[in-house]
C-alpha positions in Angstrom: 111.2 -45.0 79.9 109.9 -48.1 77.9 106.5 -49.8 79.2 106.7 -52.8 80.7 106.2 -55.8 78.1 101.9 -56.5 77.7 100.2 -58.6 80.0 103.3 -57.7 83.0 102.0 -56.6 86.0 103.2 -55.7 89.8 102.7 -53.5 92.6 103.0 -49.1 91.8 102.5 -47.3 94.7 99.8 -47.9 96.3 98.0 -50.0 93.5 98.8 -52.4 91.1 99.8 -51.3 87.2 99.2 -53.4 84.5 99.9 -53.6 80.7 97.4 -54.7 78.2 97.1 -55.1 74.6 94.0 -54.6 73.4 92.3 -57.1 70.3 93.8 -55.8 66.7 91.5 -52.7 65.7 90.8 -51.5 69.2 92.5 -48.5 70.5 93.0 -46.6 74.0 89.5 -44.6 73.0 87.6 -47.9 73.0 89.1 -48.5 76.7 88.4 -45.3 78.1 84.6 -45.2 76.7 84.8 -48.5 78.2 86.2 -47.8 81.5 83.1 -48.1 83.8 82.7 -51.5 82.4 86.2 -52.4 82.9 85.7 -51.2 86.8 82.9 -53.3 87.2 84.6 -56.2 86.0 87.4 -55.9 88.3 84.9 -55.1 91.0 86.3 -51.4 92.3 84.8 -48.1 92.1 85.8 -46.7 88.5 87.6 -44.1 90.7 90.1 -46.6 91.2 91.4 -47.3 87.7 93.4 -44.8 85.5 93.9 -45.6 81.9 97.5 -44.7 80.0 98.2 -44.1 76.7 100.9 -46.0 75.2 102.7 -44.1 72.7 104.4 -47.4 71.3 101.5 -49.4 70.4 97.8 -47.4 69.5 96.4 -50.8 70.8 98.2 -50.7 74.0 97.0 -49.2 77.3 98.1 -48.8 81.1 96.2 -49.6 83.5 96.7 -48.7 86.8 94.7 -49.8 90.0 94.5 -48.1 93.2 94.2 -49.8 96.3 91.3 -47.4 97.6 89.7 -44.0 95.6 93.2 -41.8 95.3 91.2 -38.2 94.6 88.8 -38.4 97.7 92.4 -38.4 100.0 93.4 -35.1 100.8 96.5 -33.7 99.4 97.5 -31.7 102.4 98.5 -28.6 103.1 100.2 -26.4 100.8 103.7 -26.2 101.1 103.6 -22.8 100.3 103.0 -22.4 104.2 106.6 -23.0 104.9 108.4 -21.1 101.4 109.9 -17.9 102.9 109.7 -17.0 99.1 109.0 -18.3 95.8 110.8 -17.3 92.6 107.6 -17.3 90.0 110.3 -17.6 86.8 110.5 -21.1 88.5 107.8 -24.1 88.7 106.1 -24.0 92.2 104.3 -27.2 93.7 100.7 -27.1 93.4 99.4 -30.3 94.2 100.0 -34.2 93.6 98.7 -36.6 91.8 96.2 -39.5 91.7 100.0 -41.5 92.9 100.9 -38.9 95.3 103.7 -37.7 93.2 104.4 -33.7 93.5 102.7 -31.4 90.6 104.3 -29.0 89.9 102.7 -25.2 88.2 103.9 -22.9 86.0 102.1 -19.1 84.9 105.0 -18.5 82.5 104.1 -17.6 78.7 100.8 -19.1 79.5 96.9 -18.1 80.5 95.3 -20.3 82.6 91.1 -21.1 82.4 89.8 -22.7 86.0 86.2 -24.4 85.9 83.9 -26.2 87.9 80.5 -26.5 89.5 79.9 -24.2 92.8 81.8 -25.4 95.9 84.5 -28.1 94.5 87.5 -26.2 95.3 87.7 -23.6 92.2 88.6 -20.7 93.9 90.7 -22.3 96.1 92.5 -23.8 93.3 93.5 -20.7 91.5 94.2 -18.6 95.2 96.9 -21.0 95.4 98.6 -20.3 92.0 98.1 -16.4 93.3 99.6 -16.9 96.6 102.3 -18.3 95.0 102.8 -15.1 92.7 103.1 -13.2 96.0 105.2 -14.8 97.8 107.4 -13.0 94.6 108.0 -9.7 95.8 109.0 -9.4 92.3 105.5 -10.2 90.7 102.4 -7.7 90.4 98.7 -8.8 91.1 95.7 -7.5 89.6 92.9 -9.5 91.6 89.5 -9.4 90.7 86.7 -11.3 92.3 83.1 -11.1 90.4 81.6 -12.7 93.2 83.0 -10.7 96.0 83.1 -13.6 98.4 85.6 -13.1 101.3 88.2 -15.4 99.6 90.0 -12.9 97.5 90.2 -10.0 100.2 93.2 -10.4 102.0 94.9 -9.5 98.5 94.1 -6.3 98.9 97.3 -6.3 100.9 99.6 -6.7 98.2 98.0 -6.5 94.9 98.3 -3.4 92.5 95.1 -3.4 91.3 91.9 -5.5 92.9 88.3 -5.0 93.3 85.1 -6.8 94.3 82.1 -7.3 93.0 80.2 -5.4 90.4 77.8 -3.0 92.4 79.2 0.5 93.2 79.7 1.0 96.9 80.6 4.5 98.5 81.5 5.9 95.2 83.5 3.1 94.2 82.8 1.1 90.9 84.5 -2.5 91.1 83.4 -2.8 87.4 84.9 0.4 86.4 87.7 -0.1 88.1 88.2 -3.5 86.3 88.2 -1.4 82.6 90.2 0.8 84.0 92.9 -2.0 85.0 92.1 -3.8 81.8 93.1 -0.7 79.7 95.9 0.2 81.9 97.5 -3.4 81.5 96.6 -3.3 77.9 98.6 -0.3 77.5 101.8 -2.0 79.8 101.5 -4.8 76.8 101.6 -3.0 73.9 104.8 -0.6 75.4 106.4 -3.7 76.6 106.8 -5.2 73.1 107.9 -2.3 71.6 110.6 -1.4 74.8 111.6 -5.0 74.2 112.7 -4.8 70.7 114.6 -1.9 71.4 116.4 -3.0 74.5 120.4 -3.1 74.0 121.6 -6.6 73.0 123.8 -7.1 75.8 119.9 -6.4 77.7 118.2 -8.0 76.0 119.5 -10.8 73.5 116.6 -12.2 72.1 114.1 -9.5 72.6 112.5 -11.3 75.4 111.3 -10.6 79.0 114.6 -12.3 81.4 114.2 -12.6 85.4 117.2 -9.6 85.2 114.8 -7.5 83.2 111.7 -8.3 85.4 113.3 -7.5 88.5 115.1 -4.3 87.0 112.4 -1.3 88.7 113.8 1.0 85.9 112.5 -1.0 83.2 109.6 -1.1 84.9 108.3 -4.8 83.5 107.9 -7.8 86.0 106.5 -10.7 85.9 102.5 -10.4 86.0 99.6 -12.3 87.1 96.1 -10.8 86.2 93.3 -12.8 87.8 89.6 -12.7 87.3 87.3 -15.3 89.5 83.6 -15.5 88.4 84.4 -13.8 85.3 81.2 -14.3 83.7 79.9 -11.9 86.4 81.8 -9.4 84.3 81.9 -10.6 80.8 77.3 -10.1 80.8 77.6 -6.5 82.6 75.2 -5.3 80.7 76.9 -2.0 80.2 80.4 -3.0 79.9 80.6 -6.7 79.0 81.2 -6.2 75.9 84.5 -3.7 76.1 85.6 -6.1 79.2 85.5 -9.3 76.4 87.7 -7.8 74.2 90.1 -6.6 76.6 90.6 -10.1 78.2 90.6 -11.9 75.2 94.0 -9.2 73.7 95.2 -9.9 76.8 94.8 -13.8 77.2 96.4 -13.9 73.6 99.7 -11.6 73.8 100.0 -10.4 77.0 101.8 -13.8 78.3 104.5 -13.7 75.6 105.6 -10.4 77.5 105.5 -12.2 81.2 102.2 -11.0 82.0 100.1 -13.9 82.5 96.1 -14.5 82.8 94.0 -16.6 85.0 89.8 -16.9 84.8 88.0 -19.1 86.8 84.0 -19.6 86.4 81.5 -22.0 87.4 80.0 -21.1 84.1 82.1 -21.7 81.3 79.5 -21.8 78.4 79.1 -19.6 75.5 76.8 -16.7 76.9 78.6 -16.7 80.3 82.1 -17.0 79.2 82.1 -17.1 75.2 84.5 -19.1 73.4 86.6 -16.7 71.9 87.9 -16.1 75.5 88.2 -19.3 76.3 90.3 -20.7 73.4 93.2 -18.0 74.3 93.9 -19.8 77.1 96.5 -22.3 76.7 95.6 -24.3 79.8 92.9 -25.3 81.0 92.0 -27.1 84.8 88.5 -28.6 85.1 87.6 -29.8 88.6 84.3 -32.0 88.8 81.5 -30.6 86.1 77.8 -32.2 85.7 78.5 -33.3 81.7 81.1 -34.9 79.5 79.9 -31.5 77.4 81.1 -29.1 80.0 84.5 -30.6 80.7 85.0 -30.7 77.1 84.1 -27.2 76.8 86.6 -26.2 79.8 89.3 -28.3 78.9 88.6 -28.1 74.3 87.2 -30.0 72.2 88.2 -33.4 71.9 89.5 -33.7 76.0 86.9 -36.6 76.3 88.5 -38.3 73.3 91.5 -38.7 74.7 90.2 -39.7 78.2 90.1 -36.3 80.0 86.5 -36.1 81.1 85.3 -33.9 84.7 82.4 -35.2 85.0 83.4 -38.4 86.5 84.9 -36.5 89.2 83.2 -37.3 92.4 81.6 -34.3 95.2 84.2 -36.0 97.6 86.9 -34.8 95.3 87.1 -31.4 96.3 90.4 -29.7 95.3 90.6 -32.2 92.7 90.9 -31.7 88.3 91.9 -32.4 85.2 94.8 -30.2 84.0 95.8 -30.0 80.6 98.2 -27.7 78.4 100.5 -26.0 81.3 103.3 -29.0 80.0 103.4 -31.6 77.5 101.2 -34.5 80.2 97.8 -33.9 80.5 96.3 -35.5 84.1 95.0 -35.5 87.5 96.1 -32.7 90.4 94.9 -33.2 93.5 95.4 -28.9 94.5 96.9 -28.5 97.8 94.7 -26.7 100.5 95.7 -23.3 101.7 92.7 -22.6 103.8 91.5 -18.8 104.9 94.2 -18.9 107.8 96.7 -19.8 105.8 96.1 -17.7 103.4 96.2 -14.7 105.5 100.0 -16.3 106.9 100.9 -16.4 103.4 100.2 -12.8 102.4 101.1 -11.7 105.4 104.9 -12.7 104.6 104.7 -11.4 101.0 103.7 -8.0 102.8 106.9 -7.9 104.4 108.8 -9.2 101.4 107.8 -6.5 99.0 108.1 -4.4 101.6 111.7 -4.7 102.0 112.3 -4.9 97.6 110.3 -1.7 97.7 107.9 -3.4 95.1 104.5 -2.9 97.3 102.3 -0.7 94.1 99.0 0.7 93.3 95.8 0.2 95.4 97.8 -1.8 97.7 99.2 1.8 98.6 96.6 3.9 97.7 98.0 4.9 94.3 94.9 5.5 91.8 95.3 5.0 88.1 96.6 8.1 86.5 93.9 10.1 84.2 96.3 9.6 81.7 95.9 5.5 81.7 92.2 5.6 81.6 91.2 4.8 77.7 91.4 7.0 75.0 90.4 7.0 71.5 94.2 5.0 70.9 93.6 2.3 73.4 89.8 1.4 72.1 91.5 1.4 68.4 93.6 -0.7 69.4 90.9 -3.0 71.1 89.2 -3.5 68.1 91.7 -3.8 65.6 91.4 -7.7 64.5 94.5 -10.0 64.7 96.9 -9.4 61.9 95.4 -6.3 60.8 97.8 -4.1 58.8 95.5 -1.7 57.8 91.6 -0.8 58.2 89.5 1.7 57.0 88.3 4.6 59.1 84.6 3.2 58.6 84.8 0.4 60.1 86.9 1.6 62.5 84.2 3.5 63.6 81.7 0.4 63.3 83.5 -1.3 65.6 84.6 1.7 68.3 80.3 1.9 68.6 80.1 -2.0 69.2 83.0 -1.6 72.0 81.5 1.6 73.6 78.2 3.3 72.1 77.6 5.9 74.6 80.6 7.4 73.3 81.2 6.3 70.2 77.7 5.6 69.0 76.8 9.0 67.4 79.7 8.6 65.0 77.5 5.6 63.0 74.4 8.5 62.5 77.1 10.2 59.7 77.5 9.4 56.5 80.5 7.0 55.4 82.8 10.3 54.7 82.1 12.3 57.9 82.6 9.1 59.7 86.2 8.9 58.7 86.6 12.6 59.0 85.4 12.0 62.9 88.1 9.3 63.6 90.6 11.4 61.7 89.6 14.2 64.0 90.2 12.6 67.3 93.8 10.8 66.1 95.4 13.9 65.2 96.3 15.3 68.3 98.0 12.0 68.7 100.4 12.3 65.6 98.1 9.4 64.0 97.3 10.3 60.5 95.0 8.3 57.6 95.9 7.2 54.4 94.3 5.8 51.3 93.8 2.0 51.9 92.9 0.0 48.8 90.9 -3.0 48.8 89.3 -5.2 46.2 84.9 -5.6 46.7 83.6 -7.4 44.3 86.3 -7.5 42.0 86.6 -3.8 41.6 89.2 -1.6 43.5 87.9 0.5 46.3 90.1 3.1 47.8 88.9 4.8 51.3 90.8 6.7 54.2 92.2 4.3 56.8 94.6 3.6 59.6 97.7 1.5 60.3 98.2 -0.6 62.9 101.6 0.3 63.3 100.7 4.3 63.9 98.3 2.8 66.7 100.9 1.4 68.3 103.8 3.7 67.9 101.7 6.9 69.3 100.8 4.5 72.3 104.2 4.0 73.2 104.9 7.8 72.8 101.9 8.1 75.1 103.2 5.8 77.5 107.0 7.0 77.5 106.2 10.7 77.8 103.2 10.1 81.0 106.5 7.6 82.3 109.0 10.6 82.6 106.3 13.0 83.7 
């Protein structure tokens, strides 16, 4: 739809919108680092105006004017309370808008960051997007809480894998648990591509994850949400931070093109807590209210402020409320629908019944442990530490990086010499069917030939792996 011609003005909603063209030379980013200045000289709270990009003109700009401070009204109650089921292949309503029209969510072929200061409506936020996942009997859940705050718990009811916290308790280790997930979902990924380029065309005609093949318990494949709040409580375990990184970043980057989506929330989204290279694999991003223009731009990427995304200027009264960006083509305001501690509990307590009756209840939910056989091996931490786009490494390095993931297994491998180091890695691939082969590279301009691996072996004796614990 066209904008309305420049200087044209009327009544939208419940506020006025106006057109304006800016002098020659100015752009929208002049108006929106302008914006408190343009409040005041309407006389409303800067709340109460909302800037619009004009694709047609770079000197144009929307402005539209609420009657009273939109965010600081409650959205309501999640409609979620009255779904007797939610199809998750589908876009599910997650809050409105700063105009009170319906937002719509989607986890498909995405991962999704959530970030804020303490006690603006984060976790609540996110809960939302995971009741919705299990109000699909279809869907599994990994939950994971880093906080273990009673929000999460009731998910325990219908998730295949959860866990609390990061201090053992009665024998229990959340944080190994949480590896053991990781590596077990890692694992799921790595088969799934493979199964799904081998599917029959009349399957599968583009080699991709359909609802038919989700739902099909044979092919053993649905849809999947993994979910870590207060991940930073995980990612600087001082003992396994560094294996739980890499595993979250694979996943955040392929996982979703295979229908298994991730979601991270943290009220500490800088570098130490929750380092970049985990943040930029997600492909969305919601920040509710942060303390600095730096912050939200480090939630939502760089240049969000430029182009008049900023979480800072999010008020306390604005809980539930954030900037969402890269889950569709708009960029904008949601105000997240509430679904309190009660209503959570009547929520879950319908998705019990539902997966009860599809048969699809799984894991802890059921007290099924991981089987020995998913817990890591040395072809799951080589495959960890392989870098994108890696066709070949040598053994070496390999083992340079296998001692980074994991020394108190792998660190007395770096004590050998270069040749006995690829001799250990050769060692512990055999029984595996992985073999090493000469891998020639060029250092400083001379040829250098030294045993090495291919990715492709990696992945082929995983999906062996996988296949033959599958029809055991």
């Amino acid at each position: 739809m066209s904008s309305p011609p420049p200087g044209s003005g009327g009544r939208d909603g419940d506020g006025w919108r106006v057109v304006v063209d800016l002098p020659y030379g100015k752009t929208f980013e002049d108006a929106m680092k302008a914006h408190a200045r343009l409040a005041s000289g309407m006389d409303i709270a800067p709340t109460q105006l909302f800037l619009d990009k004009d694709e047609t003109s770079g000197r144009r700009v929307s402005y539209w004017i609420a009657d009273r401070d939109p965010l600081a009204v409650p959205s309501g109650k999640s409609p979620l309370l009255g779904a007797t089921r939610v199809d998750f292949w589908k876009p599910f309503p997650w809050g409105v808008d700063e105009r009170g029209n319906p937002v719509m969510a989607t986890m498909l072929w995405l991962s999704l960051l959530v970030g804020a200061v303490p006690r603006q409506g984060k976790t609540f936020s996110a809960r939302t997007i995971a009741l919705a996942a299990a109000l699909d009997p279809y869907v599994r859940l990994y939950v994971f809480d880093g906080k273990a705050s009673p929000d999460w718990r009731k998910f325990a009811r219908v998730a295949h894998r959860i866990g609390f916290g990061i201090v053992p308790k009665n024998g229990f280790d959340p944080v190994q648990h949480l590896l053991t997930s990781l590596r077990e979902l890692k694992a799921d990924v790595e088969d799934r591509y493979h199964r799904l380029s081998e599917l029959p065309l009349h399957v599968c005609p583009e080699g991709k994850l359909t609802p038919e093949i989700s739902r099909d318990k044979k092919l053993n494949m649905p849809l999947t949400l993994f979910v870590v709040d207060e991940v930073q409580e995980y990612l600087t375990h001082p003992e396994h931070g560094k294996e739980i990184l890499s595993l979250m970043v694979y996943l955040a980057r392929v996982a979703p093109a295979v229908g298994v989506s991730v979601m991270t929330a943290t009220q500490k989204p800088d570098d130490k807590a929750c380092p970049s290279e985990l943040r930029d694999q997600h492909q969305a991003r919601f920040a509710l209210r942060v303390g600095a223009y730096q912050v939200s731009d480090t939630i939502l990427g760089a240049g969000s402020y430029s182009e008049g995304l900023d979480a800072s200027k999010l008020l306390k009264s604005h809980k539930g409320v954030g900037l969402l960006k890269g889950m569709s083509d708009d960029s904008g305001i949601v105000r997240t629908y509430l679904a309190d501690g009660r209503d959570a509990d009547r929520i879950l307590t319908r998705a019990v019944a539902l997966r009860e009756a599809e048969g699809t209840l799984s894991g802890d939910a059921v007290g099924e442990a991981p089987a020995p056989e998913t817990s890591a091996t040395i072809l799951d931490d080589v495959a960890v530490v392989l870098g994108k786009g890696e066709a070949k490494v040598w053994s070496e390095t390999i083992v340079d990086r296998l001692a980074d993931l994991r020394p108190d297994v792998y660190g007395p491998w770096t004590d050998l010499e270069a040749k006995p180091k690829a001799e250990a890695l050769t060692a512990a691939l055999k029984p595996y069917g992985v073999a090493t082969e000469q891998i020639s590279r060029r250092v400083d301009g001379k040829v250098v030939n030294k045993r090495g691996i291919k990715r492709d072996d990696i992945a082929t004796a995983i999906t062996e792996r996988n296949n033959k614990r599958d029809a055991g």
